[in-house]
N, C-alpha and C positions, 0 to 999 in steps of 0.2 A: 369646294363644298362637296363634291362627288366624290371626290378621294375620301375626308373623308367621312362619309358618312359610309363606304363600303367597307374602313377601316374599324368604324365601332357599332353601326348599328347591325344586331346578331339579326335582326328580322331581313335585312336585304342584306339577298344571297346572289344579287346579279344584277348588271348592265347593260342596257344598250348606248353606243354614242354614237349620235348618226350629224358627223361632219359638216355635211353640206347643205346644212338650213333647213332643207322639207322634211316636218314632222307629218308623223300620218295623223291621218283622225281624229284615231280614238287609239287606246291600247291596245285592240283587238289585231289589230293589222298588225301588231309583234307580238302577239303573245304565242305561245310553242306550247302544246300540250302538256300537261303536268305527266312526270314520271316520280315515284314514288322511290326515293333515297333511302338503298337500303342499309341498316342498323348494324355497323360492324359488333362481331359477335363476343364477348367477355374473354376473356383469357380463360382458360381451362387451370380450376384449383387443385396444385397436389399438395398433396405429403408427401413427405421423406421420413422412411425410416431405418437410420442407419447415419449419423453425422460425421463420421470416419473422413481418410481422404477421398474416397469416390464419393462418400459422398456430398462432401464441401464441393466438387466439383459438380455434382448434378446441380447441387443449388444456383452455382452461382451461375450454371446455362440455361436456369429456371427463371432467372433476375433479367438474363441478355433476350430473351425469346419475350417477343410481342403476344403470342399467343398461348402462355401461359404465367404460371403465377407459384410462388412457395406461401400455399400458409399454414401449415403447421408442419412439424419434425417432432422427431424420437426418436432417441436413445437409450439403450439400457445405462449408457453412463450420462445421468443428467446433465453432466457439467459440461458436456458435447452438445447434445441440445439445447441447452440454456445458451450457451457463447454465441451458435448460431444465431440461436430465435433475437438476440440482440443484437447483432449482423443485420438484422433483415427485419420482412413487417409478420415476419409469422409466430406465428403461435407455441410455445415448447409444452408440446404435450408429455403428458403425467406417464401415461403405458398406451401401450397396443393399442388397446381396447379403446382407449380416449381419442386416440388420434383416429380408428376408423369409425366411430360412433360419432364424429363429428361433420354434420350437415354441410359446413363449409368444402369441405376434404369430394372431389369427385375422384381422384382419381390418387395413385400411390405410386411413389418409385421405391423401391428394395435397394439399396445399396448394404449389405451386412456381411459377414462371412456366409460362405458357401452354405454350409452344416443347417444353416436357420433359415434360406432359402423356402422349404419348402412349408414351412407351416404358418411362416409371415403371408406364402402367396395365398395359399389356399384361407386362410384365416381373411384377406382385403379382400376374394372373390366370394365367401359366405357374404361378408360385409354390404355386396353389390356395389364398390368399387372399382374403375378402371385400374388397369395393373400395368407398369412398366420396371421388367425383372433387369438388373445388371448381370449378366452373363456370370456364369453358366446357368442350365435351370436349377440345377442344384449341384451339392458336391460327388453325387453317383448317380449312375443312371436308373438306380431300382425307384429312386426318390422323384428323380427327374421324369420319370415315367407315371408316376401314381399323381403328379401335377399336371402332368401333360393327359390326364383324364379326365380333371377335375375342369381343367380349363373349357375343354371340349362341350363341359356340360352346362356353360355359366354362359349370359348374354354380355359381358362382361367385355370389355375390349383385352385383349390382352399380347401383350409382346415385347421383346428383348431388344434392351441396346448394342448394337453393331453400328458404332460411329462410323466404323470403316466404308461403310454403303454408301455414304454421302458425299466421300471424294473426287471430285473432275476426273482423275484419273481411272477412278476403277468406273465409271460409267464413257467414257472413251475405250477402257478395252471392251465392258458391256457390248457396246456399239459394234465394236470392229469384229467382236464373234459373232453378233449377230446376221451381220452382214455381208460375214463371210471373207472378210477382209485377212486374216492368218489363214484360211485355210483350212479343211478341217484340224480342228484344236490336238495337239499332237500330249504336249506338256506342262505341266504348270510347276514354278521351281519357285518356295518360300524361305527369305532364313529372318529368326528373330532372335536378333545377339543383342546381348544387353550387359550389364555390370550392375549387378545390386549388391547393395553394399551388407556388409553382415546386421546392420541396424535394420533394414527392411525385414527382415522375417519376425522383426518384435515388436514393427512400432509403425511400419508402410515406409513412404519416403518422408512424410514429416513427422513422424512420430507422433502426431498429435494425438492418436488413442494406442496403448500398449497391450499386445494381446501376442500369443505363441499360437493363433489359429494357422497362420500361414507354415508352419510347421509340421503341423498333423495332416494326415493321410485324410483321418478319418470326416477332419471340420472342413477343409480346405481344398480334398477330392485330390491333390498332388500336388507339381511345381510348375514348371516352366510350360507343358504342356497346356495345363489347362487351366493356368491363368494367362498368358501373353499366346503362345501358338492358336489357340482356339481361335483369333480372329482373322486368321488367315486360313481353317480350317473353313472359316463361314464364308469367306470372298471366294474361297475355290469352290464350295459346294453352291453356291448361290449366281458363279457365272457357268457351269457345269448346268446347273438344276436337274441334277441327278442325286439323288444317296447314292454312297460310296457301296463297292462289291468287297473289296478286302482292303485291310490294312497290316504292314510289314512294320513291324518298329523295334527300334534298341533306345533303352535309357540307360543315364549314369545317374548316381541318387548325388544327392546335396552334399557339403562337406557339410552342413549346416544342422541335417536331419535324415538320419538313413529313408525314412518313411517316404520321402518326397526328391523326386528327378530336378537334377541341375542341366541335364542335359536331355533331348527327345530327339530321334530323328524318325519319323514315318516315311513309307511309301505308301501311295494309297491308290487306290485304282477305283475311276470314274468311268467306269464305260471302255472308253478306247482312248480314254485319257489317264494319263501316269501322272500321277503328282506329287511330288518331295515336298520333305517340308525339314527344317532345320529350326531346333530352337536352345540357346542355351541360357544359362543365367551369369556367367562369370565368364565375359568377353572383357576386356580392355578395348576401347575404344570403337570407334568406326567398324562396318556399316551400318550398322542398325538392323533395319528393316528392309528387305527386298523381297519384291513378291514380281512376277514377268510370267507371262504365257504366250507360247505359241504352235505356229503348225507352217505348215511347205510356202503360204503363202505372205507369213509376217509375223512379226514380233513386237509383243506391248511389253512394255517396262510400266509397269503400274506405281511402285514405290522401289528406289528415295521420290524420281521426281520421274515423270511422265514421260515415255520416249515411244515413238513407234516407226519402225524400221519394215520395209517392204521389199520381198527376193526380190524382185521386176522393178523399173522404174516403170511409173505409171499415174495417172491424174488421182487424186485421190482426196475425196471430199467428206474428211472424217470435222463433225461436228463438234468441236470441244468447245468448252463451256469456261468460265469463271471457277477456280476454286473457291468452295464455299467458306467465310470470311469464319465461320463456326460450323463443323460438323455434327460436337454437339449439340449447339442449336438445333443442327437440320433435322437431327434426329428425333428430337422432344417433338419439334412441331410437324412433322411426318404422324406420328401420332397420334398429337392433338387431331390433324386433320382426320385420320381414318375415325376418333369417337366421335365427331360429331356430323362427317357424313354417315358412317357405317359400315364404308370400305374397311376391303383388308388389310392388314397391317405390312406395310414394307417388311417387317420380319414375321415368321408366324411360328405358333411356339412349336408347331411339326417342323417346322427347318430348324429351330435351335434344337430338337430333340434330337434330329436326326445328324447334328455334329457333337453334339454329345455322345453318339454312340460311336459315331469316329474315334471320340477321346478313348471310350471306355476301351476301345477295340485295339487302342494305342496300347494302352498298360497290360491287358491282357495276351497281345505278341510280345509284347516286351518279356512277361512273364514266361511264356510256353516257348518262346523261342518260333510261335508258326505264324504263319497269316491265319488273320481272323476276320469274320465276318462279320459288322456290324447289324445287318440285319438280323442275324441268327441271334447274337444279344438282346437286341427287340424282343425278339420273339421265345426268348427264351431258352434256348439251345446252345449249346456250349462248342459247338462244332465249328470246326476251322475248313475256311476254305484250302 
């Protein structure tokens, strides 16, 4: 009978069974002070605007994330948005304006070409929307700067996807610089080889919407830099947290589009830290991705997969954790949680500005053949270190 009556009746929410025949009293002699059960809090509603592959991918980490929700999307191509909205339980809004004028909608992801970046953001921060920008802030940084004002001035949450933050490993080398475990940090050495095939710059990897923005200088900000290198640009400035003093770089442009780099190499200098970075677009096969830092006293292997190697042998109690089953997940709901405590955002759109100005600092030695400074781009001076 006790089974179960704990199995359907909603009003008892708990037992005692006390074995050994002596009941007490009265109920008073068990009863435990009341504590009041607190009310898990709603999933946080976005939009999406931009149905493309990124952002078929934001949605459906919107679908896997307990603490948030998709209900409505927009596309300038409806037929993107409609396919979605019938995918899922949200909403296929009409234009812009419908999707942020909608009461449902707290907060907005951007996934769109670069080029549109900045007038989607500032357009969901008039709105009084939370903002979560897909990297870059825009496709230049004159653009990227006049956002990164706007934002400053709005109560608005606001902050940039960098999935890469949320990996076990790059919060194990966090760890091992923090506490000194390499040593002071001497180097950081990045390569992002990859094979895109000539259908990617018309159509992403599924083609699902066809557009020649990845082509243009002017919609897409360039190539291989500053769409795939940029996020190794963030994991070095973000375990540094420093902005960068200059940056040395050569590109090769596209076979595909003179306008835009198939190939990027920077040096960049952190302090008293050097950091390479490698990125091309038409590798054939393996490695991929490799990103490692160190200094006199050890070496983290961050990606393919986690290593860390010590001059000395010695006891070593470095804390590693689970890789996270979803980075994108971890990412959305890192955010969720900073709107509705009010904390900072694990990314802040001053750190994405300030590797944006790394990028711009890339194409501009690229061009002049000198090191340049990206704070001087900030600030508006054209002067090379």
């Amino acid at each position: 009978m006790l089974y179960r009556q704990l199995a359907s009746e909603r009003c008892l929410i708990g037992a005692a069974v006390d074995w050994s025949g002596k009941w007490p009293q009265s109920l008073s002699a068990i009863s435990a002070p009341y504590t009041s059960v607190r009310q898990p809090q709603p999933p946080l509603r976005f939009g999406l605007v931009g149905c493309g592959d990124i952002g078929i991918e934001n949605a459906q980490a919107l679908s896997r994330s307990g603490r948030a929700m998709l209900a409505a999307c927009y596309d300038t191509d409806r037929s993107l948005a409609s396919a979605l909205a019938c995918d899922t339980a949200a909403r296929a809004a009409t234009s812009l304006a419908d999707l942020l004028g909608d009461p449902q909608v707290e907060a907005v992801i951007v996934a769109t070409p670069h080029d549109t970046h900045e007038h989607i953001a500032l357009a969901t921060l008039r709105a009084g929307k939370h903002l979560l920008l897909q990297k870059p802030l825009a496709a230049d940084l004159a653009a990227a700067q006049r956002f990164a004002r706007a934002a400053g001035r709005t109560s608005s949450m606001t902050s940039v996807l960098f999935p890469g933050r949320y990996g076990a490993a790059y919060s194990n080398a966090l760890q091992a610089w923090d506490e000194g475990l390499i040593g002071q940090p001497a180097a950081i050495l990045a390569t992002y080889l990859v094979n895109k095939a000539p259908s990617y710059y018309r159509g992403g990897y599924s083609m699902r919407s066809t557009s020649t923005w990845r082509l243009s200088k002017a919609r897409s900000g360039g190539g291989i830099l500053i769409m795939n290198l940029l996020h190794h640009l963030d994991l070095a400035q973000s375990l540094v947290r420093m902005p960068a003093d200059w940056v040395f770089a050569r590109t090769v442009a596209s076979p595909y589009s003179p306008e835009i780099e198939d190939f990027a190499s920077l040096i960049v200098g952190f302090g008293e830290v050097t950091a390479t970075f490698i990125g091309a677009a038409s590798v054939p096969g393996p490695p991929g991705e490799q990103f490692r830092v160190w200094g006199p006293a050890g070496h983290c292997v961050v990606l393919p997969d986690w290593r860390f190697t010590l001059a000395m042998d010695r006891d070593l109690d470095l804390r590693t954790r689970p890789e996270p089953d979803d980075p994108d997940v971890a990412a959305i709901d890192a955010f969720v949680n900073a709107v509705r405590t009010g904390h900072k955002p694990d990314v802040t759109v001053e750190e994405a500005l300030a590797v944006q100005a790394i990028v711009a600092a890339g194409y501009e030695s690229a061009r002049t053949g000198q090191r340049v400074s990206p704070r001087a781009l900030l600030d508006g001076r054209s002067d090379e270190t």
